[in-house]
C-alpha positions in Angstrom: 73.8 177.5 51.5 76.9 175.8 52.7 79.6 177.5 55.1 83.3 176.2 55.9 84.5 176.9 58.7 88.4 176.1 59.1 90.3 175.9 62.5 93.8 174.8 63.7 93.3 172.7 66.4 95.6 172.6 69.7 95.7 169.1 71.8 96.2 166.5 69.1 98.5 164.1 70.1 97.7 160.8 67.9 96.2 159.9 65.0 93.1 158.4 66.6 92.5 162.2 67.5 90.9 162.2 64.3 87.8 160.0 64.6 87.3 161.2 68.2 87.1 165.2 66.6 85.5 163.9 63.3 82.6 162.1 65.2 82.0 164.9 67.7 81.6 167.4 65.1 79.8 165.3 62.7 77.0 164.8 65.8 76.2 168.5 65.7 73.2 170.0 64.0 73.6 171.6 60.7 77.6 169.7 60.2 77.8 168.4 56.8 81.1 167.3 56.1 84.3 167.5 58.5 87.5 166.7 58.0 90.8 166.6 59.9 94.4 166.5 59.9 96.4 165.6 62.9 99.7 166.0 60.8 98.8 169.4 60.1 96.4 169.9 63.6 94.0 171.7 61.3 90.1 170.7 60.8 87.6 172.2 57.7 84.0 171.9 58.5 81.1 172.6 56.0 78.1 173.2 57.8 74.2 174.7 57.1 74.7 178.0 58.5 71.2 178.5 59.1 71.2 175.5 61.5 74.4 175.6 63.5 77.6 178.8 64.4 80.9 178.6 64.3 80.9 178.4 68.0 79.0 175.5 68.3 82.5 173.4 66.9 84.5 175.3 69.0 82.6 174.4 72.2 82.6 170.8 70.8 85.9 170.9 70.5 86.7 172.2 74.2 84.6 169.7 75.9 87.1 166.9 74.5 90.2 168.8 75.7 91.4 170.3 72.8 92.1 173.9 71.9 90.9 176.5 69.2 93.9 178.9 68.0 93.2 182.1 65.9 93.5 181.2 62.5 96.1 184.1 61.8 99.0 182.2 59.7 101.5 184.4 60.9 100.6 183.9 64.4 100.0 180.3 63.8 103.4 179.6 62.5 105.1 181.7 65.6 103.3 179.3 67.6 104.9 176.3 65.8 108.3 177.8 66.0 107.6 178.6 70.0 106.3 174.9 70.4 109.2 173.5 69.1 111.5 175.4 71.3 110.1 174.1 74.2 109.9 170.7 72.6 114.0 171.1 72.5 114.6 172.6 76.1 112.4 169.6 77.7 114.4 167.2 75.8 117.4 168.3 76.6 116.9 168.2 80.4 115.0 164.6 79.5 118.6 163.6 78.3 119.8 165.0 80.6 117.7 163.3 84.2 118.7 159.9 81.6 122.3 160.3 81.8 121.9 160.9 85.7 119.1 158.4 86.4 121.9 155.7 84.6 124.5 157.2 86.7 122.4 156.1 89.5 121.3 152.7 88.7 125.1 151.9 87.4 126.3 153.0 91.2 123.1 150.9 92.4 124.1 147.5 90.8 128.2 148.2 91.7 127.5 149.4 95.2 124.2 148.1 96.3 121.1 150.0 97.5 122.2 153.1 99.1 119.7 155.9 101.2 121.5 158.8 99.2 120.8 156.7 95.9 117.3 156.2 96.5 116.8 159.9 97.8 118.5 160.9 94.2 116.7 158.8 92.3 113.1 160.2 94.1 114.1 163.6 93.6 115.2 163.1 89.9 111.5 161.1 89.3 109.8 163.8 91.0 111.4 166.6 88.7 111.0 164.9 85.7 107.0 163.9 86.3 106.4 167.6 87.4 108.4 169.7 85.5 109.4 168.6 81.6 107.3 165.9 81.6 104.0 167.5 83.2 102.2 167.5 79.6 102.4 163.9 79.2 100.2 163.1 82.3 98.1 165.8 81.1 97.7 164.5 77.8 96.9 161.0 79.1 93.9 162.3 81.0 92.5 164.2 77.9 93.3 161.0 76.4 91.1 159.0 78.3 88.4 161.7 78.3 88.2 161.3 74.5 87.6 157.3 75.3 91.6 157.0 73.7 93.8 154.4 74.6 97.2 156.0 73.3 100.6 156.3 74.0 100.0 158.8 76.2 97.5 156.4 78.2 100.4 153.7 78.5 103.1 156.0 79.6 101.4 158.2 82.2 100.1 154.6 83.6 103.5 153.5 83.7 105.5 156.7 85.2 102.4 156.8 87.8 102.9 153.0 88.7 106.7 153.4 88.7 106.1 156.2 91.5 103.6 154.3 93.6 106.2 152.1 93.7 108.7 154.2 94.7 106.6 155.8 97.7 105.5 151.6 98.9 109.1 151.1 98.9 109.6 153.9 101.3 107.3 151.8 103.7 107.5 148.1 102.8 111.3 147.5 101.8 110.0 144.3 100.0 109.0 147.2 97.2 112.6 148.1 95.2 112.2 151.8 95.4 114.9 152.8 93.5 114.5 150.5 90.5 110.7 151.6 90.3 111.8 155.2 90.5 114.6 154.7 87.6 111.8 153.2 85.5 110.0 156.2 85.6 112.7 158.2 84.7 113.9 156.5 81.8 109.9 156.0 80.6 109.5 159.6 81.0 112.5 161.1 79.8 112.4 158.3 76.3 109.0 159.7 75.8 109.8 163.7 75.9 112.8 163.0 73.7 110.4 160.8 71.3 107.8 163.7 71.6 110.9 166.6 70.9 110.9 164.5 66.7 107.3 164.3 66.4 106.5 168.4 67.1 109.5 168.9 64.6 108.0 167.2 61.8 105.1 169.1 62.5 106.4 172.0 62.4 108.2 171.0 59.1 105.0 170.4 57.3 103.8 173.9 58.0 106.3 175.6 55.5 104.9 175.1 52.6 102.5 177.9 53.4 105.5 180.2 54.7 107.5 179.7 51.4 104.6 180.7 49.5 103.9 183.4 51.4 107.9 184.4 51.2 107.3 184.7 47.6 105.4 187.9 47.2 107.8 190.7 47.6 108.3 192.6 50.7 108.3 196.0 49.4 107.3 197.9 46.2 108.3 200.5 44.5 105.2 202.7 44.2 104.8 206.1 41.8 103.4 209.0 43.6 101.2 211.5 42.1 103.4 213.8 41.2 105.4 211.0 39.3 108.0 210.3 42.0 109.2 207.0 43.3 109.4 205.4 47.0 109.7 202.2 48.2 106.9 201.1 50.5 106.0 197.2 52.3 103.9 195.8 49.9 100.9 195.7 52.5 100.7 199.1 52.3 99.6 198.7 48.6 96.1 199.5 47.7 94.3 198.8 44.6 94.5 201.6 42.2 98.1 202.3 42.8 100.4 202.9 40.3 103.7 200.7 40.8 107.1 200.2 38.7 108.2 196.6 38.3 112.3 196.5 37.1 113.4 193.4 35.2 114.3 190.5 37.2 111.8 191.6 40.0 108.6 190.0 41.5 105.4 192.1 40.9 104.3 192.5 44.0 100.3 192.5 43.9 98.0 191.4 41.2 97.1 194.4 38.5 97.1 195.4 34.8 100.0 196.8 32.7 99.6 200.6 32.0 103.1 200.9 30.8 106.1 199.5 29.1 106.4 195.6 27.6 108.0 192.4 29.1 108.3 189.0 28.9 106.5 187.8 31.9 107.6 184.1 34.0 103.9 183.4 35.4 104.7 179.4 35.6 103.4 180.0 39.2 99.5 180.1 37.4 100.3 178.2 34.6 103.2 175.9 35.1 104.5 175.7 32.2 108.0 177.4 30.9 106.8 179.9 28.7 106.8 183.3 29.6 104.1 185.5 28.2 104.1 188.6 26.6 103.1 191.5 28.6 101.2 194.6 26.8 100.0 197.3 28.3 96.3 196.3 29.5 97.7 192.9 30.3 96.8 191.7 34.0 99.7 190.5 35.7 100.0 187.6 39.0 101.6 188.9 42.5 104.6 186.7 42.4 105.4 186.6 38.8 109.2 187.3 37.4 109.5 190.3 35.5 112.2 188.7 33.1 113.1 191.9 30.5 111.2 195.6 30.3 109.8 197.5 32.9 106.1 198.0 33.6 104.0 200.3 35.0 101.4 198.5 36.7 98.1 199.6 38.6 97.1 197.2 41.3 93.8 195.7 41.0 94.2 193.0 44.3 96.2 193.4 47.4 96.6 191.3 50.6 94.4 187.8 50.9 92.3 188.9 47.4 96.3 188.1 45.1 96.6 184.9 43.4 99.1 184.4 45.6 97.0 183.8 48.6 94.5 182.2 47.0 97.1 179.2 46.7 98.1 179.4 49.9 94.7 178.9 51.4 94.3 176.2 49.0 97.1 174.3 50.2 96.3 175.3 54.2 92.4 173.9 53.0 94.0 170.9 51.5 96.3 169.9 54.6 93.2 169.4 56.6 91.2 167.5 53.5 94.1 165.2 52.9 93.2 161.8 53.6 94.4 160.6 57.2 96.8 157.3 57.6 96.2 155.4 60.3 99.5 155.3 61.9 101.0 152.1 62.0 102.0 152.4 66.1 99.0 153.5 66.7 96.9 151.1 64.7 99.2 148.5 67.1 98.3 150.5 70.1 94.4 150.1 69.9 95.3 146.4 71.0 98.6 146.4 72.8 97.3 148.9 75.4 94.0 147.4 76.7 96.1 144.2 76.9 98.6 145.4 79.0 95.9 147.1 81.5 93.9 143.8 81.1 97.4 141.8 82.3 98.0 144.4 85.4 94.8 143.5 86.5 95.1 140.2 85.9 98.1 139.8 87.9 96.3 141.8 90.7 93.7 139.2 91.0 96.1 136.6 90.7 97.3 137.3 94.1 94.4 138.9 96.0 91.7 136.4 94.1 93.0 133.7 93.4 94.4 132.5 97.0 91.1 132.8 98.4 89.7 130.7 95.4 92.1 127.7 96.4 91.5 128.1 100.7 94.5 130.6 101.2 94.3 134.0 102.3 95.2 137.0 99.7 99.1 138.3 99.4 98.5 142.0 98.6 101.8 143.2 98.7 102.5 140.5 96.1 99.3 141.6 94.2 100.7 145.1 94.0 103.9 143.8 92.8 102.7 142.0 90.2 100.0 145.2 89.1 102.4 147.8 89.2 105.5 146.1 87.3 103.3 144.9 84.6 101.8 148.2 83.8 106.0 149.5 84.1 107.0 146.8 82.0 104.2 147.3 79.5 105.8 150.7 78.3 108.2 149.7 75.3 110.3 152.8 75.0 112.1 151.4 71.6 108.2 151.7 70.6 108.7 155.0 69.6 112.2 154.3 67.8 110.9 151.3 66.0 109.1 153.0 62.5 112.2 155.7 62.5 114.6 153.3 62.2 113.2 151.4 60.1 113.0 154.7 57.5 116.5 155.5 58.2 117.4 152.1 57.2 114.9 152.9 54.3 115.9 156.5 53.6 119.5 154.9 53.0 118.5 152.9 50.1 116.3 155.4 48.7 118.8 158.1 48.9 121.5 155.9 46.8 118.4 155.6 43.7 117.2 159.4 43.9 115.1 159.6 46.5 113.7 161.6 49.6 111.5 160.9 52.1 109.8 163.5 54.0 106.8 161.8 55.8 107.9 158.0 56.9 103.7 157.2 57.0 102.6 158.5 53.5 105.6 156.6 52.0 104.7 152.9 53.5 100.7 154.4 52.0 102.7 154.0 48.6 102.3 150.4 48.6 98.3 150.8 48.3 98.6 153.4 45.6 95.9 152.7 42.5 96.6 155.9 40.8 99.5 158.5 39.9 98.5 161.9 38.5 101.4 163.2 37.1 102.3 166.8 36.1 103.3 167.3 32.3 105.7 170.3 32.5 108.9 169.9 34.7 107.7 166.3 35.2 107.3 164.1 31.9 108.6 166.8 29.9 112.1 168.9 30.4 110.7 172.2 31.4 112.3 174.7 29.3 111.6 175.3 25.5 113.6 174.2 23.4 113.9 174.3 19.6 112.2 171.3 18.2 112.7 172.0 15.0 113.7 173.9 11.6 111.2 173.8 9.2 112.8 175.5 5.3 110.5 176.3 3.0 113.2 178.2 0.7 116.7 176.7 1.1 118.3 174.4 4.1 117.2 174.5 7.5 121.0 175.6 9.0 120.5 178.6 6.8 116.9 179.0 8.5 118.7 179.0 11.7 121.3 181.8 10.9 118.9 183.8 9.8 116.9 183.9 12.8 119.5 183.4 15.5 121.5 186.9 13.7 118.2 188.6 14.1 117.5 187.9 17.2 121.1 188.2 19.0 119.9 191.9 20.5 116.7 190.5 21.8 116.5 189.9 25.2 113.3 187.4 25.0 113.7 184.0 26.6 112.7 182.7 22.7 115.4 184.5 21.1 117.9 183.4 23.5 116.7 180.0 22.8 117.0 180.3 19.2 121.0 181.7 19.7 122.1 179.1 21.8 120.5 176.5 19.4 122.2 177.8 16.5 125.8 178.1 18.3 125.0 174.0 19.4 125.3 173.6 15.9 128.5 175.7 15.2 126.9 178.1 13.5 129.0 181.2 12.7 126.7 184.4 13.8 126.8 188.2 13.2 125.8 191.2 14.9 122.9 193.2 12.8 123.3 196.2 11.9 120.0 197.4 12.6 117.6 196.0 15.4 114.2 196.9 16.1 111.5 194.8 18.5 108.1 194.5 18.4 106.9 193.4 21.7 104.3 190.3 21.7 104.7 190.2 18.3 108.3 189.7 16.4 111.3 191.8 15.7 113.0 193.2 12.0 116.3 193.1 11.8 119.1 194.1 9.6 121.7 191.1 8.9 124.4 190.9 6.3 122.8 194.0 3.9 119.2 192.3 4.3 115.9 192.6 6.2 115.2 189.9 8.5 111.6 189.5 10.3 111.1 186.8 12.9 107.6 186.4 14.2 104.2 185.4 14.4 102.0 185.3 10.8 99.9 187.6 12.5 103.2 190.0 12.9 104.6 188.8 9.1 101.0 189.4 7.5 101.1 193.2 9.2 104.1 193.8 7.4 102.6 193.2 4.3 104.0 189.5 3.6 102.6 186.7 2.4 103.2 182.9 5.0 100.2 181.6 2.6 102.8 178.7 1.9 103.6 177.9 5.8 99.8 177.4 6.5 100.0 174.1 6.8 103.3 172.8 8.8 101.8 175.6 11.4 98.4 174.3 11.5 100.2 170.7 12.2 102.7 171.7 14.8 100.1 174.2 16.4 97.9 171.0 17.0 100.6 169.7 19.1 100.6 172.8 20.9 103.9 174.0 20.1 104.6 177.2 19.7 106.2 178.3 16.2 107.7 182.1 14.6 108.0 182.3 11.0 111.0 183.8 9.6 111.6 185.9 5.9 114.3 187.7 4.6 113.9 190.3 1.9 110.1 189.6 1.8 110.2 185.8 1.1 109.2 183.8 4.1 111.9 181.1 4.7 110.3 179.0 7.2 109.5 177.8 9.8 111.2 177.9 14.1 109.1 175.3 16.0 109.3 175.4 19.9 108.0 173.1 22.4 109.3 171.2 25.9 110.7 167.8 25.2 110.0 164.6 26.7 112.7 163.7 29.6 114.5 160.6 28.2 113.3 158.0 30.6 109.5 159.2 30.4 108.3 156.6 28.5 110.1 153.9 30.1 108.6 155.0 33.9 105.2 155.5 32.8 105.8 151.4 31.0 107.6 150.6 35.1 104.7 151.8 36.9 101.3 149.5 34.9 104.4 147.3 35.4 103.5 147.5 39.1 99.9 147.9 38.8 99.3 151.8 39.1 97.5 153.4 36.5 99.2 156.7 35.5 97.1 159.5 34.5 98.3 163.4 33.0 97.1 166.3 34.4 98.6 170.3 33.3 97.6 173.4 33.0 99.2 173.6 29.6 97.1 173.8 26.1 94.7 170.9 25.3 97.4 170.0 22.0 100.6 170.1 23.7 98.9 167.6 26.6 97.0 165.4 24.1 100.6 164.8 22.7 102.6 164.1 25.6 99.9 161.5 26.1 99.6 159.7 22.4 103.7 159.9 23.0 103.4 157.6 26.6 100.2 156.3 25.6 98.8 157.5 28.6 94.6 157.1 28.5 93.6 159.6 31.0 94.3 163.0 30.7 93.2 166.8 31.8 94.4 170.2 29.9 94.0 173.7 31.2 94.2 173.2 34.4 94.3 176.0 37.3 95.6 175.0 40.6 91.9 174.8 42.1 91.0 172.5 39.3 94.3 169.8 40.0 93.1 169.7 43.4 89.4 168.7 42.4 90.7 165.8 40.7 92.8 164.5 43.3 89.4 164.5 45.8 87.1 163.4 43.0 89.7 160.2 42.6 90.0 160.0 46.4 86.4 159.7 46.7 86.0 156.6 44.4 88.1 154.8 46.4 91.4 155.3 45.1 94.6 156.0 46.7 96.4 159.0 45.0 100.0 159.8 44.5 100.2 163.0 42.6 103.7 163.8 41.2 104.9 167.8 40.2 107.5 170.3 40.9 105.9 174.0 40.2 104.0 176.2 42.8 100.7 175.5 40.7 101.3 171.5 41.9 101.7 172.3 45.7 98.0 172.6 46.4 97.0 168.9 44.8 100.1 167.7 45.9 99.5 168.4 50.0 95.6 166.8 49.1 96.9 163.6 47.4 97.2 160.7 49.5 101.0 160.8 49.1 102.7 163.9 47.5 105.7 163.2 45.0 107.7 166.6 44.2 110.4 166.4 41.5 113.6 167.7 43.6 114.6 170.3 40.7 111.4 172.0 41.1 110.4 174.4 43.5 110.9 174.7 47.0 107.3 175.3 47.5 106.3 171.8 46.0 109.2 170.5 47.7 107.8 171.2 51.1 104.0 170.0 50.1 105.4 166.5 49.2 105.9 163.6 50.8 108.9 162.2 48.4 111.2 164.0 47.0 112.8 162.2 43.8 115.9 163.9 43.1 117.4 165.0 40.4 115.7 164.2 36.8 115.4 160.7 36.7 111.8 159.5 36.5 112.4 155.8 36.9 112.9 156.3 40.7 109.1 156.5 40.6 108.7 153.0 40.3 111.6 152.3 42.6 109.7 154.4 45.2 106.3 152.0 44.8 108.6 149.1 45.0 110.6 150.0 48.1 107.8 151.2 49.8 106.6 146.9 50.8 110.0 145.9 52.1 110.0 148.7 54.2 106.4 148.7 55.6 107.3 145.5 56.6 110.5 146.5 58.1 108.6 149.2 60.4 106.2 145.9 60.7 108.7 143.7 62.3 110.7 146.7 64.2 107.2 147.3 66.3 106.7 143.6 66.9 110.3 143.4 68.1 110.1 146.2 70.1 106.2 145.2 71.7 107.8 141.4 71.9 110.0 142.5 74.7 107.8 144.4 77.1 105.0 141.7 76.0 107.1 139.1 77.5 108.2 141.3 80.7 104.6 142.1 81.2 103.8 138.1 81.4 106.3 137.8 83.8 105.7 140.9 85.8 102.3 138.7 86.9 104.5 135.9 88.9 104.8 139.1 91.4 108.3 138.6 91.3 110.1 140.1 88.9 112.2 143.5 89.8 111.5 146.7 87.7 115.2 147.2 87.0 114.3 144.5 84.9 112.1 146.6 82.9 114.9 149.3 81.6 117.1 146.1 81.0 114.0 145.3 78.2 113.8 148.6 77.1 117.9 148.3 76.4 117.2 144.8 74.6 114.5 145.9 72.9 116.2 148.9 71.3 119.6 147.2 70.4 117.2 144.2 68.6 115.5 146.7 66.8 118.7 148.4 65.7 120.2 145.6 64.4 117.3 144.7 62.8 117.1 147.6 61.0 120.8 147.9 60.0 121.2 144.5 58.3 117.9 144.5 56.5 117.8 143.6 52.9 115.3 146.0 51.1 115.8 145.7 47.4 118.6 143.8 45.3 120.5 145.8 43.7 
């Protein structure tokens, strides 16, 4: 027997957080698999429940520093929302103890050292190490108790050495107080501000669960027993209620028709356009659109047991699954901050060592120099700015061909993609039905169309509206009938111009005593391609034949040909009949594809692929793809989709045009290596200072004039980058 335990995880600061929780947990009896997300701060665990509890991980956990939060979403995400409030107040007085600790140093280098300058300078280093930027120190020591050399490590080392320095100069005047102090102010206060964009994204990738959560209705409309109405909160809903579902209203818990017929949106299960008839004894998905009659509906599953939530734990279980990505910073990190601790000491040794080695006596105060502006020098605050910039100079070009980038790391993981999975309706394929064709089998097919599209013209059914508007595209002059009567689920008969007119299924036709003996065949044909037709007769002849399906976007083909160009395979996934997808595929001559699908089932194949050693793009736009699309290794929502899928991707390609696909693969290289060279720019300057901190001689004022360099070079840099030709 296998348990999973899932936990959000407080104290996460980098993304070598990860193996230091992954190997912790994975040392504990009875842990089987663990994974963890420090985008998301989340961790699944399966374990042998006979062998280990729940609170063994949580203990775990606690002895590295970090902190287990109630896995309540609602609580969870008021959490988030309170985090990033405080993330915005300490950045604001950050900017603020920046634009005073400037002041300060501009009146130092006009007037000279002054007594009142240094005392304003102490005071303004003090307030910033103890009050906003407390949580830094505190997360350098937790840092170092996981064995972590981070960012966290390299700027509580700096702000600490930056106030030793301070409180030497106070007694040796050989120390420059003030410029030590200023460097701890500026180090601080960058890295609060840095910290203030990194809990927002965090936050951000939260709300895909909160949209999908938003979607089931607040309140319901529940019949009482003595046949009464009254609107209740849909929490108060209990399975065997009876509730009333208007058109144009979400149903608000899962159940089964007991009254009244409708055409039913349920593209939230099934993604695809259709809606489906809805008879009494039908079961119906919290969520769902009623689109024309009203139901009666008993609920069968309320709360965490609806559809609904079922999809939302799937994509809350597949934030934590999703494969990690090695930041690039903090890839950089693992050997830029040992060196820089390794170069303090050096320097220290220099002058306390090296002397006596060569018959002199040791120059401490030198030594201290040299250790403590090394390790202020080793900070590079345009560190943090370097990969940002870089994406804004990025998210510039992308914007002008279509597309958005929502998570800077995922998109530079396109340029290792193997694979794209890409969802067939909405994606390849328009997303609405559309008339695909008139099929006469008495007279011409723009008579076949009046017919029908007269018939029809009372009907509210999203078909019959289809059918109308194809038949005005055409300029076809239409009448009202004179008699109208619908069948729901099945077809309607109609009066129109002094004759009977039935459009329908052969299932409806054969009922009324009509023969479609002749039409066998062109259904059987288009039926295999998994389109959806209605026969029409007049006067007991059946005419022919209205073919539905969802047409191919026009550039389909041409992005499936861009990205073998590139060396991805694309593959089709849907949750559509096995005909409709086994054309879409012969049509792009795509070799790999999967029919049917439920959400649960998309998300299988993204791991099953990510455990072979592939990296994953998965590309979608309904609420059925959010799920496999927060799993893959990079999420790709097309932007007139849902919001829901919009918020579990990574990229966001806007509008319709597929083609920006490939464009997305092929930008992602140039700008990889634009983040590339916008870290070694930024790490060259501080690299540099830090070799000459070790001469024991070089002032720490010297330190914020690198960090000024540094971030000017790397804005430049990023500005007048070339990414793509045109």
């Amino acid at each position: 027997m296998v348990a999973s335990l899932p936990m959000r995880i407080g104290g996460m600061h980098c993304s070598l957080c990860e193996s230091s929780i992954r190997r912790a947990l994975s040392r504990l009896p009875g842990a089987l698999e663990v994974h963890v997300s420090v985008a998301h701060g989340e961790a699944l665990v399966h374990y042998d429940p006979e062998r280990a509890r729940p609170e063994d991980f949580h203990r775990a956990l606690k002895a590295l520093g970090f902190t287990v939060e109630p896995p309540d979403e609602a609580a969870a995400l008021a959490r988030e929302e309170m985090e990033l409030r405080n993330a915005r107040r300490k950045a604001g007085w950050a900017g603020l103890a920046l634009a005073i600790g400037s002041g300060l140093m501009g009146l130092r280098f006009l007037a000279g050292p002054h007594p009142l300058g240094m005392a304003g300078m102490s005071i303004l280093a003090l307030a910033m190490a103890l009050g906003p930027a407390r949580f830094i120190m505190r997360n350098g020591l937790q840092a170092l108790r996981r064995r972590i050399l981070n960012q966290d490590v390299l700027v509580s080392a700096a702000a600490l050495a930056g106030l030793i320095g301070g409180g030497l100069g106070v007694l040796d005047p050989s120390f420059p107080a003030s410029a030590f102090l200023g460097a701890t102010v500026f180090v601080l206060a960058f890295h609060v501000i840095g910290g203030y964009f990194s809990v927002r994204v965090h936050v951000q990738a939260s709300q895909a669960v909160r949209r999908l959560l938003r979607l089931q209705p607040e309140e319901a409309t529940r019949i009482r027993p003595d046949g009464n109405e009254e609107t209740v909160p849909a929490s108060w809903l209990r399975p065997g209620d009876l509730i009333r579902v208007r058109p144009g209203e979400r149903i608000p818990a899962d159940g089964i028709v007991r009254a009244g017929t409708s055409a039913v949106d349920e593209s939230l299960l099934t993604g695809e356009p259709r809606p489906r008839d809805r008879l009494p004894g039908d079961p119906v998905i919290a969520g769902s659109i009623n689109q024309s009659g009203a139901l009666m509906v008993e609920v069968t599953r309320v709360g965490e047991e609806t559809f609904l939530r079922q999809i939302a734990r799937l994509v809350a279980e597949a934030r934590a699954m999703k494969p990690g990505i090695l930041r690039l910073i903090d890839r950089v990190l693992l050997i830029y901050v040992p060196a820089v601790f390794v170069a303090a000491l050096a320097g220290f040794l220099l002058w306390t060592v090296g002397p006596v080695l060569t018959g002199r006596g040791p120059d401490l105060t030198r030594a201290l120099f040299a250790l403590l502006t090394a390790l202020v020098m080793g900070y590079p605050c345009a560190l943090g700015m370097a990969t940002p910039l870089a994406m804004i100079r990025t998210s510039g070009e992308a914007a002008a061909r279509g597309i958005l980038m929502r998570s800077p790391e995922a998109f530079h993981a396109l340029k290792v993609v193997k694979a794209v999975l890409l969802d067939k309706t909405g994606t390849l394929t328009e997303g609405q039905p559309a008339l695909m064709a008139a099929i006469p089998l008495i007279g011409d097919e723009r008579e076949l169309l009046r017919w029908a599209a007269e018939a029809e013209l009372p009907s509210e059914h999203p078909l019959a509206r289809t059918i109308a508007a194809a038949a005005r595209a055409r300029g076809i002059p239409l009448s009202e009938p004179e008699a109208f009567v619908a069948f729901p689920g099945r077809g309607v008969i109609a009066r129109v111009r002094g004759h009977e007119v039935r459009v329908g299924t052969m299932a409806f036709l054969n009922e009324q005593g009509l023969d479609g003996t002749a039409a066998l065949p062109a259904l059987a044909a288009q039926e295999a391609k998994g389109r959806t037709t209605v026969l029409v007769a007049v006067d007991q002849r059946v005419m022919g034949i209205l073919v539905f399906g969802d047409p191919l976007k026009p550039d389909a083909a041409e992005a499936v040909v861009a990205l073998r160009r590139l060396g991805v395979e694309p593959m089709l996934v849907s949750g559509d009949n096995p005909g409709a997808v086994r054309a879409v595929a012969e049509a792009l001559d795509i070799a790999r594809a999967w029919a049917g699908l439920l959400p649960q089932e998309k998300i299988e194949i993204v791991r099953q692929l990510q455990r072979s050693g592939l990296r994953v793009a998965f590309v979608g736009d309904g609420i059925n793809d959010a799920p496999a699309l927060m799993q893959a290794d990079i999420g790709i929502a097309i932007g007139t989709g849902t919001d829901i899928a919009l918020e579990a991707a990574d990229v966001v390609i806007v509008g319709k045009r597929l083609h920006a696909l490939a464009e997305a693969l092929q930008l992602a290289q140039p700008s990889y290596r634009l983040a590339a060279t916008n870290v070694g720019l930024a790490l060259g300057f501080n690299g540099i200072g830090v070799l000459a901190a070790l001469t024991g001689r070089v002032d720490p004022i010297w330190a914020m004039l690198a960090m000024g360099l540094s971030v000017s070079t790397v804005w430049l840099r990023s500005v007048s980058a070339r990414l793509l030709e045109s």
